[in-house]
Backbone bond lengths (Angstrom), bond angles and torsions (degrees), N, CA, C in turn:
res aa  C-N    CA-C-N  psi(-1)  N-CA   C-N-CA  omega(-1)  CA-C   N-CA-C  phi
1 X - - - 1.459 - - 1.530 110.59 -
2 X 1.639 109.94 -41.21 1.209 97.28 -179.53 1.663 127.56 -72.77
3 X 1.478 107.18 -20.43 1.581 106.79 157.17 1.327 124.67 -79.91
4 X 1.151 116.66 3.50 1.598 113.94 169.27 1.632 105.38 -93.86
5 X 1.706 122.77 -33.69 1.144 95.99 166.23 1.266 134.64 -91.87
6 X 1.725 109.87 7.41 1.251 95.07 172.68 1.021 100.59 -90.16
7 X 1.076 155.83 -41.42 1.411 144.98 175.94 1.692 128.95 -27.02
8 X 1.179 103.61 -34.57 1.531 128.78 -175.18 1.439 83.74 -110.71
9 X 1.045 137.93 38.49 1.721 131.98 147.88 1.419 109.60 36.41
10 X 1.830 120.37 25.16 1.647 116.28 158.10 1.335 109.58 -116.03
11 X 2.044 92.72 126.15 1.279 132.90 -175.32 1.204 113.09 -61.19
12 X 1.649 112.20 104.95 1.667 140.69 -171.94 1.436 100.68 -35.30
13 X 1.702 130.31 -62.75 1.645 125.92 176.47 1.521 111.03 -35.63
14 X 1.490 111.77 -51.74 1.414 114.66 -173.05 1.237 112.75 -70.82
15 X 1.574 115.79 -33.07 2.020 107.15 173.38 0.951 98.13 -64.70
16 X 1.774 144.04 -59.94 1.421 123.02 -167.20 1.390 127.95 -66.03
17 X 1.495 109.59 -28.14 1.707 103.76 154.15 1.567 134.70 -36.42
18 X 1.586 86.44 -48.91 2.049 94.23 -164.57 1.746 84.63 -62.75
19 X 1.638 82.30 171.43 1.711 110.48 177.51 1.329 105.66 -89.34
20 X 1.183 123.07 -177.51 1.786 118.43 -166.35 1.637 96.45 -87.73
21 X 1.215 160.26 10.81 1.584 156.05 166.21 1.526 90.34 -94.66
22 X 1.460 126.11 -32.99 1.475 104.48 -158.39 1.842 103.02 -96.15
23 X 1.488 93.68 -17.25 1.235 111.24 173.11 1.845 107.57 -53.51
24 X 1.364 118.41 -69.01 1.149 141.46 165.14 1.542 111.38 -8.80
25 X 1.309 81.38 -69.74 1.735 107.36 -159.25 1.790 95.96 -77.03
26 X 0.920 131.42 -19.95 1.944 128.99 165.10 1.452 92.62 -93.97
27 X 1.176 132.51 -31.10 1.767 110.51 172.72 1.508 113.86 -72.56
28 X 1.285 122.01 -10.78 1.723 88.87 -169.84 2.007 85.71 -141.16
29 X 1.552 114.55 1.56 1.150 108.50 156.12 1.932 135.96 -31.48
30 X 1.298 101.83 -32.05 1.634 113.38 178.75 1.736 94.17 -70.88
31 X 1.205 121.09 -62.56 1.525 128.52 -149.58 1.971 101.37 -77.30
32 X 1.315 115.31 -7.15 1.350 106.34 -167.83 1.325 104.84 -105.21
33 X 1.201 124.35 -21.04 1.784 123.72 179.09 0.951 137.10 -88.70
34 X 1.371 101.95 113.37 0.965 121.09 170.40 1.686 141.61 -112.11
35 X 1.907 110.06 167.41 1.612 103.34 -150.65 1.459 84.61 -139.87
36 X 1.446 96.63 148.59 1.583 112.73 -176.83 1.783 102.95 -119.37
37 X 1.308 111.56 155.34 1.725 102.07 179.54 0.987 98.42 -91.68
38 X 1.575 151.47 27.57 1.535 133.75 141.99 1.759 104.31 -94.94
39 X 1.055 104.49 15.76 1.859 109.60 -179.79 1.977 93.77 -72.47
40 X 1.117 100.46 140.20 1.765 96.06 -168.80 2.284 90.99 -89.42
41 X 1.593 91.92 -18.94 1.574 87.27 -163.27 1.371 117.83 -86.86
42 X 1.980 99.82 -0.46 1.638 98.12 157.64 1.458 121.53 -123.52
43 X 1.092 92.27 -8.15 1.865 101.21 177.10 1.912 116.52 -131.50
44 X 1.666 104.56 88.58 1.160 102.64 -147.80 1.648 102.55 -85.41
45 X 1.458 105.07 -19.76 1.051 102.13 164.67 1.687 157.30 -91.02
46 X 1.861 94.00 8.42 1.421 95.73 -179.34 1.254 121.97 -71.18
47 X 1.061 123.80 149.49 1.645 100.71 173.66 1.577 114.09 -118.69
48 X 1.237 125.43 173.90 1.551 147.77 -116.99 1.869 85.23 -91.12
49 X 1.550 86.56 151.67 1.662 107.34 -178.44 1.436 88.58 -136.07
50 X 1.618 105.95 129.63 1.542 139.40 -166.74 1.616 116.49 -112.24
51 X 0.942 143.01 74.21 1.530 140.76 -137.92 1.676 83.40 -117.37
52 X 1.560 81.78 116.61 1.415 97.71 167.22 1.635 126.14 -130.28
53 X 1.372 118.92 135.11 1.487 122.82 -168.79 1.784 115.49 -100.34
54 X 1.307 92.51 101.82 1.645 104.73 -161.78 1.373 95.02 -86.79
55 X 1.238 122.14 127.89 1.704 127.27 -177.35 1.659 129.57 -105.55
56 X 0.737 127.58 116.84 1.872 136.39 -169.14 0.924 114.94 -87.67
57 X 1.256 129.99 172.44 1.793 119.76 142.44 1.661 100.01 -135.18
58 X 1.269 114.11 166.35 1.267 130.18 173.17 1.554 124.09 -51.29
59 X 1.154 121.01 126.25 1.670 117.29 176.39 1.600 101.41 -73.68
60 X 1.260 106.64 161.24 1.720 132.36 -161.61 1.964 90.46 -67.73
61 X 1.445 115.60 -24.61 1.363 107.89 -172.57 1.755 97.12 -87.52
62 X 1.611 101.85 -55.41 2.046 89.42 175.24 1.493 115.11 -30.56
63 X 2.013 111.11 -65.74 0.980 109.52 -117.33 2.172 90.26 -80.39
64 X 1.545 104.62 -10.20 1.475 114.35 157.30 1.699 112.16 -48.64
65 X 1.345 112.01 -66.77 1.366 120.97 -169.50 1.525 100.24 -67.15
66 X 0.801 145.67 -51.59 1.895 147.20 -177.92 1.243 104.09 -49.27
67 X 1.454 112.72 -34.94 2.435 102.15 179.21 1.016 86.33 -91.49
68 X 1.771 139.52 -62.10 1.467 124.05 -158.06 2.178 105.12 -35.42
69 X 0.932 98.12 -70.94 1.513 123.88 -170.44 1.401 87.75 -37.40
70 X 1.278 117.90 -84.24 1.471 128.13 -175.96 1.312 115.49 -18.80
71 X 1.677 98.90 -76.02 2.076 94.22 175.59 1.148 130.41 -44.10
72 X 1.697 98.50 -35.33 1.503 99.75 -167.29 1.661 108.81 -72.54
73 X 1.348 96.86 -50.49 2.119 96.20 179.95 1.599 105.42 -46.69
74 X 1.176 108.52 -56.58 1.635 132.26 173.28 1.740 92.61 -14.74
75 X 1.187 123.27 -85.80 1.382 152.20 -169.80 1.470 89.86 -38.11
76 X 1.307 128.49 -62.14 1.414 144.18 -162.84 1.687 81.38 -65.11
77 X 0.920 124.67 -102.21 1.556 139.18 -162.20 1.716 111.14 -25.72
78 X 1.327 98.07 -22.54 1.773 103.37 178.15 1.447 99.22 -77.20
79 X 1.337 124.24 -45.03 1.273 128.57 -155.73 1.853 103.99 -89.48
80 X 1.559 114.24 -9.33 1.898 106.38 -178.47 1.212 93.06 -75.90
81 X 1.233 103.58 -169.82 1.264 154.73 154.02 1.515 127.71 -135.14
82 X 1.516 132.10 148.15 1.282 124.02 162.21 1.124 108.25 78.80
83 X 1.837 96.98 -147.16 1.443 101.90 168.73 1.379 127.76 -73.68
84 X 1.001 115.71 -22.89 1.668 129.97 174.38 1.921 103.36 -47.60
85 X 1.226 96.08 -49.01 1.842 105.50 -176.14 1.735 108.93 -60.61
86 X 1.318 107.08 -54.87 1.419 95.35 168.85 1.076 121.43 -93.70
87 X 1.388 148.44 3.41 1.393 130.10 126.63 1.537 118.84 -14.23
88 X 1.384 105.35 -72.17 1.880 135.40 167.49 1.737 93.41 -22.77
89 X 1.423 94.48 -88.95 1.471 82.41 178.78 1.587 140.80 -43.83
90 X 1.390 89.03 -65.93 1.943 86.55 176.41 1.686 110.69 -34.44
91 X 1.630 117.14 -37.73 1.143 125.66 175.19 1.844 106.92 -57.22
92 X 1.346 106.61 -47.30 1.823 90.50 -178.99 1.376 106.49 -75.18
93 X 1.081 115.44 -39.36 1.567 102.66 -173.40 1.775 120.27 -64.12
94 X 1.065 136.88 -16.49 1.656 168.60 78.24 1.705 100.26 33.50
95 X 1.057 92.18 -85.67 1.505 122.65 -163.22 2.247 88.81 -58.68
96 X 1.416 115.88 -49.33 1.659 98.64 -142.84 1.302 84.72 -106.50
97 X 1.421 137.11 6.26 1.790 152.33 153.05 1.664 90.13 -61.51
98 X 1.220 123.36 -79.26 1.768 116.63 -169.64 0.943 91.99 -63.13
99 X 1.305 169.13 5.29 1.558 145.78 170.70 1.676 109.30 -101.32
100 X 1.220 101.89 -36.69 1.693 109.02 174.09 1.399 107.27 -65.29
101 X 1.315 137.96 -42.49 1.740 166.49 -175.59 1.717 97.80 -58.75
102 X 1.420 103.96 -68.39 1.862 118.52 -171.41 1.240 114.46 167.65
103 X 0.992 122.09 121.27 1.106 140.37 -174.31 1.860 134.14 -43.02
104 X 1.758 78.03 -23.62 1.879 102.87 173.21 1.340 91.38 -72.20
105 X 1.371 135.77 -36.95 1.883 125.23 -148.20 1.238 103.30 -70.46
106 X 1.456 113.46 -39.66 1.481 121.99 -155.75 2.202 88.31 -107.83
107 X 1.271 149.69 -20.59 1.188 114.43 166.80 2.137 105.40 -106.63
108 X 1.129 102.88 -14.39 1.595 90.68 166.92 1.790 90.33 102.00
109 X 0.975 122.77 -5.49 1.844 105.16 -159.18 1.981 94.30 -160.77
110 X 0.718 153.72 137.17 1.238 162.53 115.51 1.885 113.06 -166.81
111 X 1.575 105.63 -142.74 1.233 113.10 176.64 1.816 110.70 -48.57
112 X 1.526 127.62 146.95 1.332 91.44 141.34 1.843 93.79 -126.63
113 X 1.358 105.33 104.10 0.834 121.76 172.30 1.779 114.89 -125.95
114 X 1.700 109.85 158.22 1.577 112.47 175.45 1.416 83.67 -73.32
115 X 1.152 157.63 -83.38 1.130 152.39 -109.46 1.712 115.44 -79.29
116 X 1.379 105.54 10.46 1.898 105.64 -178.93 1.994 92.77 -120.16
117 X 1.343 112.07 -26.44 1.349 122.26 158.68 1.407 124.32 -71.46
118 X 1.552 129.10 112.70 1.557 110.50 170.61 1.419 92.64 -95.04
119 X 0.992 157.54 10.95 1.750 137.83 148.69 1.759 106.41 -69.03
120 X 1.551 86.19 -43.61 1.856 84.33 -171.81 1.556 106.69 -59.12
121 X 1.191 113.60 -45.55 1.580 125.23 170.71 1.730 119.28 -46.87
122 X 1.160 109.40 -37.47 1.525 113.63 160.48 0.827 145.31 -84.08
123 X 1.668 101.98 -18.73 1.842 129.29 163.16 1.328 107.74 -54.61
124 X 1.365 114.87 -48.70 1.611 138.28 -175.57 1.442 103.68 -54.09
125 X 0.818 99.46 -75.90 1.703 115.20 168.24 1.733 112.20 -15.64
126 X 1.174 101.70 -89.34 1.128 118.47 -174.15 1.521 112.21 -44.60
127 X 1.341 96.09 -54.61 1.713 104.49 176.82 1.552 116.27 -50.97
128 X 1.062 119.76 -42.59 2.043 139.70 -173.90 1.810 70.57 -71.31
129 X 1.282 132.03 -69.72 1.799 101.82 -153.68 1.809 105.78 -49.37
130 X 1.508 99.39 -61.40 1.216 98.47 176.75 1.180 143.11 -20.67
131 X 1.145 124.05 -76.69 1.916 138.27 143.65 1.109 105.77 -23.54
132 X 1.511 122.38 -50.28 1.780 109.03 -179.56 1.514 114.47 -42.67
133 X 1.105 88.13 -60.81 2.300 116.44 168.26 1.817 93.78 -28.48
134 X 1.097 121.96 -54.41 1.474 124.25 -152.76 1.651 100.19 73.25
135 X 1.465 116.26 52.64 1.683 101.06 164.73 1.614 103.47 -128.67
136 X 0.786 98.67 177.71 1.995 117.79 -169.59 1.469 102.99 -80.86
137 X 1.373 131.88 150.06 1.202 143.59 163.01 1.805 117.54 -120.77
138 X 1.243 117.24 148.12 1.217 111.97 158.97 2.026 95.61 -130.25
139 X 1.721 89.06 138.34 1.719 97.06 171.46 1.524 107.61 -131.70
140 X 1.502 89.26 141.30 1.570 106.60 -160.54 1.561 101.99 -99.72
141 X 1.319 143.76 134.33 1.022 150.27 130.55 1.710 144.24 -108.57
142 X 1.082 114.69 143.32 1.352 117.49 -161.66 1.751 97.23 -61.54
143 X 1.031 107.84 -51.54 1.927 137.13 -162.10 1.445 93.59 -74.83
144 X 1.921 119.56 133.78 1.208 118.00 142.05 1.399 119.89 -59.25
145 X 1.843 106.06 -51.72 1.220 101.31 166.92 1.112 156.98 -32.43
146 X 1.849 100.87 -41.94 1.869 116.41 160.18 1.473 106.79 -51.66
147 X 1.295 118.55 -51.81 1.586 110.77 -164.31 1.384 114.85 -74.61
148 X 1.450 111.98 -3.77 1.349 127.54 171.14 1.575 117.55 -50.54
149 X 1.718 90.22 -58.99 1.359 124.53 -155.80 1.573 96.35 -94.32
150 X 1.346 138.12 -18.26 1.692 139.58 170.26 1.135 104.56 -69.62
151 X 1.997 115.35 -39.78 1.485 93.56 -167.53 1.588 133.70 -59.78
152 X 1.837 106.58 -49.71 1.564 105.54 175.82 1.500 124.73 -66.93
153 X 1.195 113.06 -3.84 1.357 134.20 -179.30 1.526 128.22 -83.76
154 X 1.395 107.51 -20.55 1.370 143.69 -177.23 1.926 91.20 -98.67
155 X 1.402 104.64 -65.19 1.243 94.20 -164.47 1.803 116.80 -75.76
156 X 1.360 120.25 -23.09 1.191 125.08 152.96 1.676 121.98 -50.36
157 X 1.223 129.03 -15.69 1.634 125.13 -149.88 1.035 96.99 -128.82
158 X 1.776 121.77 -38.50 1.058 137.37 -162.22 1.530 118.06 -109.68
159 X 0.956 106.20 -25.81 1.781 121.58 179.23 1.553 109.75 67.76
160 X 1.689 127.57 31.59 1.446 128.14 176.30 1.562 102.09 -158.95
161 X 1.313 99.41 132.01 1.539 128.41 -174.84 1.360 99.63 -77.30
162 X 1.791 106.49 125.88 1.831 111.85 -179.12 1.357 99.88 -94.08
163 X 1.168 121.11 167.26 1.506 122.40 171.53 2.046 98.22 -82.80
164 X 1.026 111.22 -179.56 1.728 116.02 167.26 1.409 109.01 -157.50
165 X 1.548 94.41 109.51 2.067 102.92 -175.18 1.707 74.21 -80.00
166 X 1.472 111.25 148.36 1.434 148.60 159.19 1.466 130.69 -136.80
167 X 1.295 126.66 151.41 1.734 106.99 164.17 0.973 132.25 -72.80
168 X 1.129 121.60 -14.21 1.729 133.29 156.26 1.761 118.67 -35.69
169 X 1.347 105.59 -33.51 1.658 101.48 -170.64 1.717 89.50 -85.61
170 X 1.431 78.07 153.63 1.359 107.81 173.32 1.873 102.01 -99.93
171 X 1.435 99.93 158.69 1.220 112.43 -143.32 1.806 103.03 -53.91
172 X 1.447 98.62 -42.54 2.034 117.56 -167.30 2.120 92.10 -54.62
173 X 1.014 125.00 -71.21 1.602 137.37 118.55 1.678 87.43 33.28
174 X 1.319 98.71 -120.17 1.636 112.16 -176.52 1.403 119.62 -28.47
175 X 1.373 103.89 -53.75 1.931 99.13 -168.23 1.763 101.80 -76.22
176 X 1.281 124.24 -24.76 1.184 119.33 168.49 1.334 122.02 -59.81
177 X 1.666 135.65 -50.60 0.877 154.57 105.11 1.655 117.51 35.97
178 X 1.774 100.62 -79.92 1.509 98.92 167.27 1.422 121.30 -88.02
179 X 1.500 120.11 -23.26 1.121 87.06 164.18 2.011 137.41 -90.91
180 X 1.232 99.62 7.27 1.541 100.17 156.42 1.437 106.75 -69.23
181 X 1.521 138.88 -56.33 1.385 136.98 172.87 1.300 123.78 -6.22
182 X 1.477 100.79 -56.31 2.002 136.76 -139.08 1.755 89.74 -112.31
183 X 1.594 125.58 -24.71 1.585 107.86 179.45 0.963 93.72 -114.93
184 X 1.520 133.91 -54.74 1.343 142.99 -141.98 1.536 98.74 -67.33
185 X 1.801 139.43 110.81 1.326 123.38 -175.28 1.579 103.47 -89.29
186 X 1.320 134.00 7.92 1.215 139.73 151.70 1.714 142.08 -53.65
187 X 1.733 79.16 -27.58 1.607 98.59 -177.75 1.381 97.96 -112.93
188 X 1.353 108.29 109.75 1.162 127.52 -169.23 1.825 125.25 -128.43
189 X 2.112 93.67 14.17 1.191 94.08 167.99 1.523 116.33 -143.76
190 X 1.136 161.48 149.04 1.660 161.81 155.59 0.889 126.42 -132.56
191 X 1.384 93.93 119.26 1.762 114.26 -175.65 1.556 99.49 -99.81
192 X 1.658 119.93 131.12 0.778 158.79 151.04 1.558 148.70 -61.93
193 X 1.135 130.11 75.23 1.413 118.07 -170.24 1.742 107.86 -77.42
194 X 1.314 126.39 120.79 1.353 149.13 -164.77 1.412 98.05 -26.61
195 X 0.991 121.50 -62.86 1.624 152.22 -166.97 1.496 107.69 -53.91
196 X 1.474 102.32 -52.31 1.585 93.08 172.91 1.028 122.69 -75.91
197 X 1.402 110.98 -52.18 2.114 133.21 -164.70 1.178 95.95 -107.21
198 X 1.507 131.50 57.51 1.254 124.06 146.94 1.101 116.14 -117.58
199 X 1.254 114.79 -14.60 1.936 110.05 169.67 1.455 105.66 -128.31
200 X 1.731 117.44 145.05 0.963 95.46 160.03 2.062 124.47 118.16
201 X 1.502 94.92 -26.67 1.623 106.59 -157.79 1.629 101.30 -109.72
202 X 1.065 145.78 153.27 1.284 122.10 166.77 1.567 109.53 -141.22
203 X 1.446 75.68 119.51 1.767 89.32 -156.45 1.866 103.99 -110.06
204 X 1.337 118.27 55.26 1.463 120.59 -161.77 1.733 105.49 -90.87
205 X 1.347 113.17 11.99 1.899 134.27 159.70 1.573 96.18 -60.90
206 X 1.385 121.13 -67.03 1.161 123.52 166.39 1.321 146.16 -41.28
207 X 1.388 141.07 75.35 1.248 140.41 154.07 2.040 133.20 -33.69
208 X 1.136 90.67 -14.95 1.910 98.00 179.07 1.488 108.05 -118.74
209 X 1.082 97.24 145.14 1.632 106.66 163.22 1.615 109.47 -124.02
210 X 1.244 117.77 156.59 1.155 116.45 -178.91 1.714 103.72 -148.43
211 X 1.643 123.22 96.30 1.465 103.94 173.60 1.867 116.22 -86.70
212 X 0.897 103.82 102.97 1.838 94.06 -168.69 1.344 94.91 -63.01
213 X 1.095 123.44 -65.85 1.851 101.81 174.98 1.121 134.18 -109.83
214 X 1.195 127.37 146.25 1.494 123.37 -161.07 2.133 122.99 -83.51
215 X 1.244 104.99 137.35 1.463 97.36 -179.64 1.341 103.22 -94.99
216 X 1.406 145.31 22.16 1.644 144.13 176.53 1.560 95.58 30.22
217 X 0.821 142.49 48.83 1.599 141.48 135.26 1.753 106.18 -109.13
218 X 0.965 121.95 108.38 1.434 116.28 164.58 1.296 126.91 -48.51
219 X 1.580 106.22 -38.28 1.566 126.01 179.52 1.942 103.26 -50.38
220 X 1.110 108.84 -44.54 1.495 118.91 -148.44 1.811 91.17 -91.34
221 X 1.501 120.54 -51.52 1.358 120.25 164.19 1.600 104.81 -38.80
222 X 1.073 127.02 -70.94 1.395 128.58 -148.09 1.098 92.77 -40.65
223 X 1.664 118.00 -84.36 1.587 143.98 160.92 1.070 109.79 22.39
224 X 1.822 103.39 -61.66 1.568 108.82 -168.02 1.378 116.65 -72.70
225 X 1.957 100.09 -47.68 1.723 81.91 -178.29 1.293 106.19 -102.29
226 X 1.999 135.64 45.71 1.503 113.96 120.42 1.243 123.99 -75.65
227 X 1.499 125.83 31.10 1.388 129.75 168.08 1.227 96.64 -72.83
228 X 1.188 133.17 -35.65 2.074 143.51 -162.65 1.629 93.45 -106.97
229 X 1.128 137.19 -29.13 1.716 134.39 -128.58 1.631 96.88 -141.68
230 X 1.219 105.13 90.55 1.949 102.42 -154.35 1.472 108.21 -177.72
231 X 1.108 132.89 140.02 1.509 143.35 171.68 1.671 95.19 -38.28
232 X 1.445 95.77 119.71 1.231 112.68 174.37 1.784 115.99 130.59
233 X 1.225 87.26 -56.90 1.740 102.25 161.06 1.443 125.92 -7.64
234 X 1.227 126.81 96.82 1.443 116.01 173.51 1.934 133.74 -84.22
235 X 1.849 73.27 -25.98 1.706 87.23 -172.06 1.741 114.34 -122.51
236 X 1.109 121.74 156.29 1.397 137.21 -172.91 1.243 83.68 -53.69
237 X 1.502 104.55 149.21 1.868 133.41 -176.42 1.401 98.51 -124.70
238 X 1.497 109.44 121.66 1.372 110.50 167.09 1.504 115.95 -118.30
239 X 1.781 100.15 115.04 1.616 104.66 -165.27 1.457 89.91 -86.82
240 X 2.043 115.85 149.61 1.211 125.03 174.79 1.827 112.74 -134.43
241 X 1.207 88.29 123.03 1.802 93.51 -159.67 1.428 89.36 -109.83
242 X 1.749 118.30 127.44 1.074 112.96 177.96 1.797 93.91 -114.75
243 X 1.550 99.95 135.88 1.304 106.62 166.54 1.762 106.86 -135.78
244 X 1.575 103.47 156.67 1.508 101.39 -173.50 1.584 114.78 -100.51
245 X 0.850 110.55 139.12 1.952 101.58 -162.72 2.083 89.59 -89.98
246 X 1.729 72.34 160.58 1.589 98.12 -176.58 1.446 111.47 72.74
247 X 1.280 143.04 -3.16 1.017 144.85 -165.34 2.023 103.25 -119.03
248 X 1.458 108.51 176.24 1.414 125.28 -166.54 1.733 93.49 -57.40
249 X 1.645 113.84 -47.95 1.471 108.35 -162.42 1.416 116.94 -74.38
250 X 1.558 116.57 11.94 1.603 127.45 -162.66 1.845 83.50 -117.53
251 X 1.121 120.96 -23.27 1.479 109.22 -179.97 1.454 97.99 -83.66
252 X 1.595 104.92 -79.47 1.228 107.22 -163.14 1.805 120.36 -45.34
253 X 1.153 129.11 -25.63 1.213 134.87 156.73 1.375 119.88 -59.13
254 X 1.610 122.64 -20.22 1.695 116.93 144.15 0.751 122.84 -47.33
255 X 1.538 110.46 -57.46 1.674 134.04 -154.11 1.401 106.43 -67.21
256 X 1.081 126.56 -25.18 1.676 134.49 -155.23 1.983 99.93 -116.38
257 X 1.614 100.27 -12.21 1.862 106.82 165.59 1.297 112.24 -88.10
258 X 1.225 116.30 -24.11 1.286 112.26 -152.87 1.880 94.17 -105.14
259 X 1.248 109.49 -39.57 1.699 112.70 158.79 1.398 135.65 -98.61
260 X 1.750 90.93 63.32 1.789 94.05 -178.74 1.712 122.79 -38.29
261 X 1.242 116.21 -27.39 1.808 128.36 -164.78 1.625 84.49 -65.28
262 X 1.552 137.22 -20.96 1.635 108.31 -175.93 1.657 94.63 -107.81
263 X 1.415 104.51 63.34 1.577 110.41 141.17 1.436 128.67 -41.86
264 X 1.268 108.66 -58.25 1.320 133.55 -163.16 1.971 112.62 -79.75
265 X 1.159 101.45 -5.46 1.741 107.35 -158.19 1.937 86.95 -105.05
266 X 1.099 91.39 167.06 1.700 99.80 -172.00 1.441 102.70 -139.26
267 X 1.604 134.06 10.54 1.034 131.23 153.33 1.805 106.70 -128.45
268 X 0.940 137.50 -168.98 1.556 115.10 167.10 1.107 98.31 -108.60
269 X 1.542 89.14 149.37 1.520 103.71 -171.27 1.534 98.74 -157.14
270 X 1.761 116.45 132.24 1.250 137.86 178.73 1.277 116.02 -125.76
271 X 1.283 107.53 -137.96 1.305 115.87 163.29 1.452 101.70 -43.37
272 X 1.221 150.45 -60.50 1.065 149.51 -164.44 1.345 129.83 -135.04
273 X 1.971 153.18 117.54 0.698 137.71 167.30 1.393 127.42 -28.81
274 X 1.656 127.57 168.39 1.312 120.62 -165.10 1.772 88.14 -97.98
275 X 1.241 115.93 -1.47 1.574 89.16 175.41 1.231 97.99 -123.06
276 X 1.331 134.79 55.24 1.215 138.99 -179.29 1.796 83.85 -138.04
277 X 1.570 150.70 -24.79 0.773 148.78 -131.56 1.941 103.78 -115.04
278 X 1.557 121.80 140.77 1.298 107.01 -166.37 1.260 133.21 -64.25
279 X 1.282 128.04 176.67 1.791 113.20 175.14 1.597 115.35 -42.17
280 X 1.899 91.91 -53.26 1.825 102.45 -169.74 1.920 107.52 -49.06
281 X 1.565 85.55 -42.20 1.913 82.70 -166.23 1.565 103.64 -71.55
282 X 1.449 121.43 -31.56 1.755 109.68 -173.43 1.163 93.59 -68.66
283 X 1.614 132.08 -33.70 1.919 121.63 -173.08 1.837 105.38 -48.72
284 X 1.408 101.14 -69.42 1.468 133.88 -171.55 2.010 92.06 -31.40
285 X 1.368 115.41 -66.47 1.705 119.79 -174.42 1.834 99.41 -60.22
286 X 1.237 105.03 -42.02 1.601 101.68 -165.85 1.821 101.96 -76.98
287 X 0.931 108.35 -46.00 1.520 96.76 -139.49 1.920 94.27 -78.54
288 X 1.316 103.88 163.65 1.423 126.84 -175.49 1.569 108.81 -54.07
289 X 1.476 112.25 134.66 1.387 112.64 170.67 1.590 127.04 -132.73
């Protein structure tokens, strides 16, 4: 004991003074503290991350395709059992994610235009302020496919070609990649598939984040945008969370505020998984409001 407190520089008279709680609390004081890098009293210089939830609604062609889809899985999901039932599901939730996103992800063939998307339409948005700024963006998506479908869409609306980290590149690929990002002041946008550029990259050139769709794990968001939000950082980070109102991703993005403790979960999950949950209650989260 007595080399543990001298070590921790508390004066032996004063441990045998305290009472046994205060005793406690100077014995295991070293092993319990802890520091976060938005703590101002160890990292005085990072500066502030602004998370903002930019809201859409569905175009007249989604918000058609989002009930068709719906009833129909719906119908399916009454009739499983087992694993077959949440198959069903993971399948709607799958299925009404590419339709909220654009409408090309989830049928493979139509417009690819912002204008049949109102997220893509707000993505746009946001992005045109940005660039006005002359600052850097990184955008996160779950989908190779989305970043497929952002690129000509970006460069049609926007008149500038983004780079797109994927798992497809090979490594020579990647580091080329970021470092055009990080010198090149031309390239002023990167799209991201979750999977690759969510751990790992450090992209602190960048001032914006942009997750176009959401993974409802907070854990896995964060991750992504301390790719921008990280020792080194000079300038304010403005995180932009697009969600589409009236729809599943406007609930479940309650559901997952209001129960910070499922950090750790990557679908929401409470009292009960969503495919553990009844027909009436999966209607009630899914269906249009």
């Amino acid at each position: 004991m007595r080399e543990f407190l001298k070590r921790y520089a508390v004066p032996i008279e004063k441990f045998k003074q305290t009472n046994r709680a205060e005793k406690l609390k100077l014995s295991i004081s070293p092993f319990v503290l802890r520091r976060l890098k938005t703590d101002k009293t160890v990292i005085t210089d990072l500066p502030e991350k602004v998370v903002l939830d930019e809201y859409c609604y569905l175009s007249k062609i989604q918000a058609a395709m989002y009930e068709s889809i719906l009833n129909d899985i719906m119908g399916k999901i009454s009739e499983a059992q087992g694993i077959n039932r949440r198959g069903m599901i993971f399948k709607l939730i799958t299925a009404l994610k590419q339709i909220c996103n654009h409408p090309y992800q989830y049928k493979k063939s139509g417009e690819m235009t912002k204008d049949v998307s109102g997220k893509c339409d707000k993505f746009i948005s946001v992005l045109d302020g940005i660039i006005e700024n002359k600052e850097k963006t990184v955008v996160f998506t779950q989908y190779k496919e989305m970043g497929k479908i952002l690129v000509p869409i970006i460069q049609n609306e926007l008149s500038t070609t983004p780079l797109f980290f994927h798992g497809s590149l090979n490594t020579a690929q990647r580091e080329a990649m970021l470092k055009q990002f990080k010198e090149d002041n031309d390239s002023k946008i990167m799209i991201l598939s979750l999977k690759a550029g969510g751990t790992g990259l450090n992209l602190t050139n960048a001032t914006n984040v942009i997750h176009y769709d959401l993974w409802w794990n907070p854990a896995v968001e964060d991750q992504a945008t301390d790719r921008t939000y990280r020792i080194g950082q000079k300038n304010n980070v403005m995180v932009h969370r697009l969600i589409t109102l009236g729809t599943f991703e406007e609930k479940i993005d309650e559901m997952i505020k209001k129960k910070k403790e499922l950090v750790n979960m990557a679908v929401f999950e409470g009292e009960k998984t969503i495919t553990d949950l009844t027909d009436e209650e999966i209607y009630n989260i899914f269906t249009l409001s």
